[in-house]
TIRO-2110 file (N, C-alpha, C; in Angstrom, 1 decimal):
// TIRO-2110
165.4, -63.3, -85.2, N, 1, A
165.7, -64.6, -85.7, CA, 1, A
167.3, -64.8, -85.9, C, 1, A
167.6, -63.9, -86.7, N, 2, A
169.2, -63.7, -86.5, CA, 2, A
170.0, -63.6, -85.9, C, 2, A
169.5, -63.0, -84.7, N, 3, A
170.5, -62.8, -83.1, CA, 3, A
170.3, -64.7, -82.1, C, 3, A
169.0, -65.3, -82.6, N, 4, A
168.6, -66.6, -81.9, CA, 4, A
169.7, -67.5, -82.9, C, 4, A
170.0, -67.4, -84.2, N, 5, A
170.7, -68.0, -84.7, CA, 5, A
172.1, -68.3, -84.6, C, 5, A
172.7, -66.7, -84.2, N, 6, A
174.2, -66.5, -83.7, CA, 6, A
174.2, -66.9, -82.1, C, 6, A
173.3, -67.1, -81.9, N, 7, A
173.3, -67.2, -79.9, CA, 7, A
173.3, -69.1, -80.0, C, 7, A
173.2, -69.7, -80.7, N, 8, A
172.8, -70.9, -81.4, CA, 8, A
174.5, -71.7, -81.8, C, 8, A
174.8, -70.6, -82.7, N, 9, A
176.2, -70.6, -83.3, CA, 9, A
177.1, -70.4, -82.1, C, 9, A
176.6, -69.9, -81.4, N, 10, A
178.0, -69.7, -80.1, CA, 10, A
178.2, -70.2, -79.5, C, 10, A
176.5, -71.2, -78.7, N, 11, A
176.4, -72.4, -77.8, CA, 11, A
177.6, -73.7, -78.5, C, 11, A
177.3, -73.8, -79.6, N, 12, A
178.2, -74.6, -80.5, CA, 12, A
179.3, -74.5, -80.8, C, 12, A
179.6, -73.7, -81.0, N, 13, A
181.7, -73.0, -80.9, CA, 13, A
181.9, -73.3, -79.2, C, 13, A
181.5, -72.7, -78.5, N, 14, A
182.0, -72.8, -77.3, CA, 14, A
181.8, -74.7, -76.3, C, 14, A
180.4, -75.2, -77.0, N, 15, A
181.0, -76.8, -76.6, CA, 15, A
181.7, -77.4, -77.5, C, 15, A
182.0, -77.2, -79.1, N, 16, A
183.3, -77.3, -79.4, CA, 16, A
184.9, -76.8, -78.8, C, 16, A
184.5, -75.7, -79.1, N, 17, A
185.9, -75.0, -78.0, CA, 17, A
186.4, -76.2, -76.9, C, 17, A
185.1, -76.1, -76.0, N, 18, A
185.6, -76.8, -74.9, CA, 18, A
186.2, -78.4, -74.8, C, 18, A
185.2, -79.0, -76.2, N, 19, A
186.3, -79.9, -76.0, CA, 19, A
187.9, -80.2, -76.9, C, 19, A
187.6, -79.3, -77.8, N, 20, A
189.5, -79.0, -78.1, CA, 20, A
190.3, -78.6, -76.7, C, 20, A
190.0, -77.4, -75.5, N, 21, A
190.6, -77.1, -74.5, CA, 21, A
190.7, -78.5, -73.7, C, 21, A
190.2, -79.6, -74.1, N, 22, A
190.0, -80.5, -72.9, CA, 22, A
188.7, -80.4, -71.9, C, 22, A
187.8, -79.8, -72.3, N, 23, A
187.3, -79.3, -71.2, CA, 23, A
186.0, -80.3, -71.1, C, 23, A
184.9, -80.5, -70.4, N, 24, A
184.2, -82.1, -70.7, CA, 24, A
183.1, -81.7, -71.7, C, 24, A
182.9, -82.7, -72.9, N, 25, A
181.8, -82.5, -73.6, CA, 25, A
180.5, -83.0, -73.3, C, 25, A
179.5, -82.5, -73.9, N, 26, A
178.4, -82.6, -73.4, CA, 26, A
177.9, -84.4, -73.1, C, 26, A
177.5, -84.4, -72.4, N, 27, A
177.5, -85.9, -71.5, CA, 27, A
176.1, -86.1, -71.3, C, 27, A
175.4, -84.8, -70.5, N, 28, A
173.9, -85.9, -70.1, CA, 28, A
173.2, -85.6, -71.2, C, 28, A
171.9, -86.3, -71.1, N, 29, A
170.5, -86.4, -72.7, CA, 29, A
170.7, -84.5, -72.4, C, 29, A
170.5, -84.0, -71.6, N, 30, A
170.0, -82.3, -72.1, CA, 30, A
171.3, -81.9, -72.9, C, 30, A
172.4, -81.8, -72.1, N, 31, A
173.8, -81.1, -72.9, CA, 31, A
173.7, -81.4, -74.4, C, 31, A
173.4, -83.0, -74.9, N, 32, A
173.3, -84.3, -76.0, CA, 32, A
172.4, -83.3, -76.9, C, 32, A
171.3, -83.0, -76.5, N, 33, A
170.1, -82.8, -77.3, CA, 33, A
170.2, -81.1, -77.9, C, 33, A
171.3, -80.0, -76.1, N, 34, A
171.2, -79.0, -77.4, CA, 34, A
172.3, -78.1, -78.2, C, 34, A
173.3, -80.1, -77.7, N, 35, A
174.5, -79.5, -78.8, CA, 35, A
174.0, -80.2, -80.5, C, 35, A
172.8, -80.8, -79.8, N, 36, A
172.0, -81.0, -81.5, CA, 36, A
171.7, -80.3, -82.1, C, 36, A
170.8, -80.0, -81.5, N, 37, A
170.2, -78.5, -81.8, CA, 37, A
170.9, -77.4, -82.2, C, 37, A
172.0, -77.2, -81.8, N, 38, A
172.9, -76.0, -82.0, CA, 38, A
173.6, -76.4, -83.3, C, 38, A
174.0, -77.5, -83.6, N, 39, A
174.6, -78.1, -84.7, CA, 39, A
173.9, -78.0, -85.9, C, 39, A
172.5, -78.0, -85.9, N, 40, A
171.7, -78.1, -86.8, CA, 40, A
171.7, -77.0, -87.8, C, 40, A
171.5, -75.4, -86.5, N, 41, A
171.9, -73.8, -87.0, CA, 41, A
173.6, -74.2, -87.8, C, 41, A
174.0, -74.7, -87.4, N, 42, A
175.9, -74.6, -87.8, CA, 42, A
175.3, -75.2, -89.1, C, 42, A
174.7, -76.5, -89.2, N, 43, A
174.8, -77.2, -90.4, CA, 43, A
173.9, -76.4, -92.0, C, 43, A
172.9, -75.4, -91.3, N, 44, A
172.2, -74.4, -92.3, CA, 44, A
172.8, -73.5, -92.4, C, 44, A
173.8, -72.9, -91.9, N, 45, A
174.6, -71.6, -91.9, CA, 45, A
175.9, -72.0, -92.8, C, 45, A
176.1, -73.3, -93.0, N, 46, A
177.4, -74.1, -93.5, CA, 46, A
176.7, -74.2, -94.8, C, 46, A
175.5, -74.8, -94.7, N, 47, A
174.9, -74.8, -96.3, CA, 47, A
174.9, -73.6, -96.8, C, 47, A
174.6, -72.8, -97.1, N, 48, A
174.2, -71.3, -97.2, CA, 48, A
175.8, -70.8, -97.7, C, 48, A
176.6, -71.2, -96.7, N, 49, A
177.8, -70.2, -96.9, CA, 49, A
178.2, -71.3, -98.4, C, 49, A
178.0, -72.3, -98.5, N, 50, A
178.4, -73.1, -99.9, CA, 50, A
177.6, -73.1, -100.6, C, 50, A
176.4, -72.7, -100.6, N, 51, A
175.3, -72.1, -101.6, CA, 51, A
176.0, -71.3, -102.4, C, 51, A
176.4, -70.0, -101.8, N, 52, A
176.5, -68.6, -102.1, CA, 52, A
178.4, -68.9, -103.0, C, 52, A
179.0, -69.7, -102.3, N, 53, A
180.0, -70.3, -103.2, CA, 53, A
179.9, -70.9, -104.0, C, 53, A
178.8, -71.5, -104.5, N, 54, A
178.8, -72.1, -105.6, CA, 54, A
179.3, -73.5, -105.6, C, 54, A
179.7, -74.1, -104.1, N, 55, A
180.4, -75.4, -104.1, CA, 55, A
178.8, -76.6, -103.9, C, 55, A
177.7, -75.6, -104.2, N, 56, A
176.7, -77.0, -103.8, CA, 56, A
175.2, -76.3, -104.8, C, 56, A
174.6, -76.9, -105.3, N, 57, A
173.6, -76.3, -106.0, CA, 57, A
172.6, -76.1, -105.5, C, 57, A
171.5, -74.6, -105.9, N, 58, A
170.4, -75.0, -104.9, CA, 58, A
169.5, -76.2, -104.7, C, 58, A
169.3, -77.2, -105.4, N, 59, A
168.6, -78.4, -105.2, CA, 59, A
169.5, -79.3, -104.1, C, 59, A
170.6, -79.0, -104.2, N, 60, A
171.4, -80.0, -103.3, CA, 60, A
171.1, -79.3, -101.8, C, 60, A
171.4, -77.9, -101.5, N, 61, A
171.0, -76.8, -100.7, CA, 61, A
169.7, -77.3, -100.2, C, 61, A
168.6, -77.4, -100.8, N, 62, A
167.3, -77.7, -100.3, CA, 62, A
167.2, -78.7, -99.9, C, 62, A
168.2, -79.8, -100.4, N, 63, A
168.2, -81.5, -99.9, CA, 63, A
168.5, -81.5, -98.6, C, 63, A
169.8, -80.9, -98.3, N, 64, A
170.9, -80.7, -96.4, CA, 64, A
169.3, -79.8, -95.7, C, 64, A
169.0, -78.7, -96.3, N, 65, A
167.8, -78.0, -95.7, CA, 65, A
166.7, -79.1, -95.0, C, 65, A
166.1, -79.9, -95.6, N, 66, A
164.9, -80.7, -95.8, CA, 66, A
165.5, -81.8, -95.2, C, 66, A
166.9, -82.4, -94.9, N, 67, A
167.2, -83.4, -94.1, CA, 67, A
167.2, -83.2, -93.0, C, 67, A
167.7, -81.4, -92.6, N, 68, A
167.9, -80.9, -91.3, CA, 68, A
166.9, -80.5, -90.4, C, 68, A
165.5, -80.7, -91.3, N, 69, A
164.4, -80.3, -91.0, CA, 69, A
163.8, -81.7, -90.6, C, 69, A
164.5, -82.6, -91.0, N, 70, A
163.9, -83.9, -90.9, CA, 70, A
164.5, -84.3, -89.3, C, 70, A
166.1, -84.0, -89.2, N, 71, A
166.6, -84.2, -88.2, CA, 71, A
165.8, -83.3, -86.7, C, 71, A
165.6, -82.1, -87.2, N, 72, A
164.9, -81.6, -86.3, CA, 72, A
163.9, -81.8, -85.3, C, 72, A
162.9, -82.7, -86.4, N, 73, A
161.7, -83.8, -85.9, CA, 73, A
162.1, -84.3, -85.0, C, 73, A
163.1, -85.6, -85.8, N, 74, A
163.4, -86.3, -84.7, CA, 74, A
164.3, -86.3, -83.0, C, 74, A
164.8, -84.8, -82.9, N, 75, A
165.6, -84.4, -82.0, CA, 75, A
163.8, -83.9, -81.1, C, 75, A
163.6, -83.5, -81.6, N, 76, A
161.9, -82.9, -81.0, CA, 76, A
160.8, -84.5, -80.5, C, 76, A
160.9, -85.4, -81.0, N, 77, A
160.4, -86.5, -80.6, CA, 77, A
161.3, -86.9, -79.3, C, 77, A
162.7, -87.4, -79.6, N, 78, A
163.6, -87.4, -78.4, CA, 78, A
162.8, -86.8, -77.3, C, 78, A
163.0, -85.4, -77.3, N, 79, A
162.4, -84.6, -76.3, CA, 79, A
161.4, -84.9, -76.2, C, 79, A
160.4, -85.0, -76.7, N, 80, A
159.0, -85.8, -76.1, CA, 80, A
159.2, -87.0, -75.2, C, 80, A
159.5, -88.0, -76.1, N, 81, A
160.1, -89.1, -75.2, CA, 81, A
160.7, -88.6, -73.6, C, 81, A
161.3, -88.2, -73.8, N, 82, A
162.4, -87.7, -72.7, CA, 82, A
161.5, -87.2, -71.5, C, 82, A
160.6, -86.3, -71.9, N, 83, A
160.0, -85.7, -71.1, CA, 83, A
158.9, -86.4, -70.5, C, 83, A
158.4, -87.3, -71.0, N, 84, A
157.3, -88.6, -70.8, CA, 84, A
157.9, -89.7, -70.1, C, 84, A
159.2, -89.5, -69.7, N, 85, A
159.4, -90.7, -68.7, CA, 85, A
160.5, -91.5, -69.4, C, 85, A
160.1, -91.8, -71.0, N, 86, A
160.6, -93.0, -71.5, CA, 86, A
162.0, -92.4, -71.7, C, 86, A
163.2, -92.9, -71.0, N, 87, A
164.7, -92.1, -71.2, CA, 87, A
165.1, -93.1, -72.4, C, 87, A
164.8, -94.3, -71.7, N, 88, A
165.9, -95.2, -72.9, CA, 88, A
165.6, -94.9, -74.4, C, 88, A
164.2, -94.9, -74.3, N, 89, A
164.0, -94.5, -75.8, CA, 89, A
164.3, -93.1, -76.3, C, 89, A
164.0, -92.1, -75.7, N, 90, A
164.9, -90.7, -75.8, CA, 90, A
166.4, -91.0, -76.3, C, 90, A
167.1, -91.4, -75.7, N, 91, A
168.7, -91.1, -75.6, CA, 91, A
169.2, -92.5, -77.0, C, 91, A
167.7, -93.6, -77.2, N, 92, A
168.2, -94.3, -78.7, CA, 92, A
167.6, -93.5, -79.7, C, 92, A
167.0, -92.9, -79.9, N, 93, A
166.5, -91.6, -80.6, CA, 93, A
167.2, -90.9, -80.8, C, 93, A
167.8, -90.1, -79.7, N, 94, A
169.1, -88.6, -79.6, CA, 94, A
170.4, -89.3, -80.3, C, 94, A
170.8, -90.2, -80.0, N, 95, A
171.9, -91.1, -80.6, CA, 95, A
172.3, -91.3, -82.0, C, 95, A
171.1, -92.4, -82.5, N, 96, A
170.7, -92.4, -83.8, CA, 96, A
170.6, -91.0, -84.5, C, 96, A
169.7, -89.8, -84.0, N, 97, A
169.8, -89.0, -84.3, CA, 97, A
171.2, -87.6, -84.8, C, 97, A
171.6, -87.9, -83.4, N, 98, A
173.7, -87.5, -83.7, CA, 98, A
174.1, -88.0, -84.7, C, 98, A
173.8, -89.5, -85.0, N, 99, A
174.7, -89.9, -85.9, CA, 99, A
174.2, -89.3, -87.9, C, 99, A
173.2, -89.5, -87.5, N, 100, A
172.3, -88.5, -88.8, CA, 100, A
173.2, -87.2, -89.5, C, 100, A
172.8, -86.5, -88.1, N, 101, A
173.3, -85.1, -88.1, CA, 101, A
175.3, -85.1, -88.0, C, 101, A
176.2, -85.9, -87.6, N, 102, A
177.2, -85.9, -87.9, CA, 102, A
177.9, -86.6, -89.2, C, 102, A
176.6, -87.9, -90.0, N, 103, A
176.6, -87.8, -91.6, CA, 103, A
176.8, -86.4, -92.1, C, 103, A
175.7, -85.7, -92.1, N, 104, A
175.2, -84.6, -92.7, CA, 104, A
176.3, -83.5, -92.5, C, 104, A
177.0, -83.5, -91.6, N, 105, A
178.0, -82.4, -91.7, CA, 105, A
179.4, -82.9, -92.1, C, 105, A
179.6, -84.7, -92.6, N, 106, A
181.0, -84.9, -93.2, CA, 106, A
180.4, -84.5, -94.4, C, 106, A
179.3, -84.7, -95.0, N, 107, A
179.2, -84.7, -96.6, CA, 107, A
178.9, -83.0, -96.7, C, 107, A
178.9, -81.9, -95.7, N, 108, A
179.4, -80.9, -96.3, CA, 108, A
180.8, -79.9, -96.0, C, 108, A
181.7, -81.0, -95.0, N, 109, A
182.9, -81.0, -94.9, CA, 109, A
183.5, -81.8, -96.5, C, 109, A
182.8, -82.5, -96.8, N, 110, A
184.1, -82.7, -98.1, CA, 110, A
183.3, -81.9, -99.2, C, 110, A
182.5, -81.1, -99.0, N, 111, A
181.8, -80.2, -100.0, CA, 111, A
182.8, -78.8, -100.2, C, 111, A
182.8, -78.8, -99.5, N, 112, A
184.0, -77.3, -98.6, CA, 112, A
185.3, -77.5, -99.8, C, 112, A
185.7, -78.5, -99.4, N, 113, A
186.9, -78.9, -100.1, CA, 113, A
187.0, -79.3, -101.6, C, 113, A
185.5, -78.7, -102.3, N, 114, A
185.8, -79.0, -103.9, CA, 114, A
185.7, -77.8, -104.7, C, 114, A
185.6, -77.9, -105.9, N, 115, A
186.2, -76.7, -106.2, CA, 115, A
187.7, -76.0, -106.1, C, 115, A
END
């Protein structure tokens, strides 16, 4: 589970990397759905590391957990969708859903920063 997590963590540094280098970001529904996916491991491994800091409490910890679990669903519906034909509705799903998941990682980017 640990090694799937860091292999998770890397996919995500490296489509970040790439687009700090310039290099192109993920564009079609697949690249979309598993720089989601990869973000999601980043956004539990970011909770956790501010757990253990003390910059977030466990109730709040289990709230980011339980949203990201919620986001998960919906990235997994996406993919149903997707795979049943229906794209438009996939990629308004995966969209809506990015934006979920890029909430969820400013409100523990200004978490980072208290204390």
């Amino acid at each position: 589970m640990k090694i799937a997590l860091k292999g998770m963590y890397v996919l995500l540094l490296f489509a970040t990397g790439c687009a700090s280098l310039g290099l192109p970001t993920p564009t079609t529904y697949n690249e979309r759905l598993a720089a989601a996916y990869g973000t999601i491991t980043t956004v539990r491994a970011e909770t956790l590391t501010l757990l253990v800091a003390t910059k977030i409490t466990p109730d709040d910890a289990q709230n980011v957990q339980n949203q990201a679990d919620t986001i998960r669903s919906a990235l997994d519906v996406s993919h149903t969708l997707f795979k049943t034909g229906d794209t438009t509705g996939a990629n308004t799903k995966l969209t809506t859903t990015i934006t979920m998941l890029s909430t969820l990682q400013q409100y523990l980017a200004a978490k980072k920063g208290t204390k």
